[in-house]
N, C-alpha and C positions, 0 to 999 in steps of 0.2 A: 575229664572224658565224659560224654555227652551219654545219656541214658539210651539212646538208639545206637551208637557207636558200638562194633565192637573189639574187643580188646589187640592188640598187635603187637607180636613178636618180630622183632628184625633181626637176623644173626648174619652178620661177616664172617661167612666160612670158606677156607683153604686148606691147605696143607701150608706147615714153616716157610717162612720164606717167600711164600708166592705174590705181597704184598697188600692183606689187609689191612692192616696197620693203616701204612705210608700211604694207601691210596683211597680204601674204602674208608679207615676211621677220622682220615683225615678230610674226607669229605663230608662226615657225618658232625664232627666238630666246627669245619668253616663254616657249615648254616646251623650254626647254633645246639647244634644236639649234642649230648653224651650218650657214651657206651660202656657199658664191663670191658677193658682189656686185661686178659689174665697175664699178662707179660707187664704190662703197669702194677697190677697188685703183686705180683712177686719178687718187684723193686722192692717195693715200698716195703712190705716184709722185711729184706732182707736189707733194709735203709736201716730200720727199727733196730731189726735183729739180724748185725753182720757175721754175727756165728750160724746163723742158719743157711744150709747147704743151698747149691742152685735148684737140686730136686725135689727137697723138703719145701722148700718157697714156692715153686709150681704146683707141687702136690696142694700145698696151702690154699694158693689162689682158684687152682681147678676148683675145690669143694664151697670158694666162697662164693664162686661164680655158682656153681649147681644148688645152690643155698639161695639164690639171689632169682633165681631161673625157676624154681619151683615155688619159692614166696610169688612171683609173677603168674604163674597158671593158679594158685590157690587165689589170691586176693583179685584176680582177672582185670591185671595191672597191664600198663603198653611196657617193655622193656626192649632194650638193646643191648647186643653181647658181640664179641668174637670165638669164633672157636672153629678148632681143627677140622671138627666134624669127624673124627677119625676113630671114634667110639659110641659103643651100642646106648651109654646113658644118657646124653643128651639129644642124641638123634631119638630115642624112645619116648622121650618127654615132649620132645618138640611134635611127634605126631599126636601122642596124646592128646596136647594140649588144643592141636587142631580140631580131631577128633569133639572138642567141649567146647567149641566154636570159636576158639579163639584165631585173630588172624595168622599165619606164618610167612613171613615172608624174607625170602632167602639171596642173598648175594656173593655170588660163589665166584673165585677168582683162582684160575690152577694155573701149570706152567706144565711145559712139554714131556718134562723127566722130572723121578727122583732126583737124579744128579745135579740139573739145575737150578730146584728147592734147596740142595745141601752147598750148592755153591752158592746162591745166592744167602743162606743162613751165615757161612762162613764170612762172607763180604760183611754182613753186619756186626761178627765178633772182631773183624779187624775194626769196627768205627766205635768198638765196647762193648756191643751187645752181648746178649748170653747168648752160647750154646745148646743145638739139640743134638742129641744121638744119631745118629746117620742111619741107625737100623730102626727108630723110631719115626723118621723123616718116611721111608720108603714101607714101614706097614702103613703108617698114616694115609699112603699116596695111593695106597689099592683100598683100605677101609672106607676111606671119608668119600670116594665115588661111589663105592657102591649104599652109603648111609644116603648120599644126599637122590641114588636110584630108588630107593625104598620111600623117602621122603616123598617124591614127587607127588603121588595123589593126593597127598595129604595137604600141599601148597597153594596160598594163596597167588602170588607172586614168586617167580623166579628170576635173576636176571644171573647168567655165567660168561663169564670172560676170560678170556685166553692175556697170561704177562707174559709170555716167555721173548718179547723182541727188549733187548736190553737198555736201560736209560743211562745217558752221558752228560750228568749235570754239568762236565766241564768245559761241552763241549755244546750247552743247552740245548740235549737232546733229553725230552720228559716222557717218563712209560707212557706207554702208548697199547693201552687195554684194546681188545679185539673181541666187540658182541658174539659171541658162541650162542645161547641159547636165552628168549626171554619168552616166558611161560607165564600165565595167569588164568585160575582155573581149570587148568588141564589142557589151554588151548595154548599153540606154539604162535608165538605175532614175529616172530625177527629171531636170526636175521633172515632178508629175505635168500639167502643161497648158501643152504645147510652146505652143499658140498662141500666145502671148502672148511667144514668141521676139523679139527686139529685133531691129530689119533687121540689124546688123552679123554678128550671128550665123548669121543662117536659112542660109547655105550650107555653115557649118559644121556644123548640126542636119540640114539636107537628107541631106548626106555619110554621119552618123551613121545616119541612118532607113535609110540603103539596107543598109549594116553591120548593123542592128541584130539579132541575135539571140534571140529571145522566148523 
């Protein structure tokens, strides 16, 4: 990183289910990049160590992620992560870290309903995956919007996107993301016809209108 540069944080945040993974990490690895996924290191934990619980292993990887996320604002490292967003200590750090010039920049991907994140989590324990709590899916769903409303001043870059219309690889129909809100600076550039905002989001685009910078 270049001595005029400065440092950048990227984080894929959603709620369970809502498809950062499969969409956002999966775009971050075809062009070459890595990310923290805490759902890949609680594999691998619990690959090592198959006596260790599903919860112990998330617990595990959340603090290695928050270990990895704070060596980055101390050493004013670029890093990339996913997370729920759905709690006060990484959304805390994340402004912090703004706050001490580093960049933030956020790609926030939700869906219509709780219900939808708990169906779509369930579809992926039918193909293996792990499980989340359903009462953890649904505080997650009211927390992580208002974390990433509090966030907003603090952002370099926002891009939010609506997954809720459903993909049929059998049928080679591929998600099909929906520009909700893209913010840089405080200033709102797209899309250009808010109306048509999805309920989950309007209080997060309300937030942004009153921020917004012309």
């Amino acid at each position: 990183m270049s001595a005029s540069r400065r440092p950048r944080i990227h984080v894929l945040a959603g709620v369970n289910g809502a498809g950062k993974s499969s969409i956002g990490g999966a775009t971050v690895r075809h062009h070459g990049g890595e990310y923290f996924n805490p759902d890949e290191a609680a594999r691998a934990l619990r690959e090592k160590d198959p006596g260790l619980t599903q919860a112990d292993a998330n617990g595990a990887a959340w603090r290695q992620g928050l270990r990895l996320l704070k060596q980055a604002i101390e050493k004013r490292l670029d890093f990339t992560f996913e997370t729920t967003l759905g709690g006060n200590t990484i959304a805390g750090l994340l402004a912090k870290s703004a706050k001490q010039g580093i960049e933030v920049h956020i790609w926030y991907v939700g869906l219509s309903s709780p219900e939808l994140h708990i169906a779509r989590v369930q579809a992926r324990v039918s193909r293996g995956g792990h499980d989340i709590p359903a009462h953890d899916i649904h505080r997650r769903y009211e927390h992580s919007r208002l974390n990433l409303i509090a966030l907003l001043p603090h952002l370099t870059t926002l891009h939010m996107y609506d997954n809720s219309a459903d993909a049929d690889p059998a049928a080679g129909r591929l998600p099909k993301l929906k520009p909700v809100l893209h913010m840089e600076h405080g200033k709102i550039l797209g899309p250009p016809d808010l109306a048509s905002t999805p309920n989950w989001a309007k209080p997060i685009v309300a937030a942004a209108l009153k921020l917004h910078r012309p």
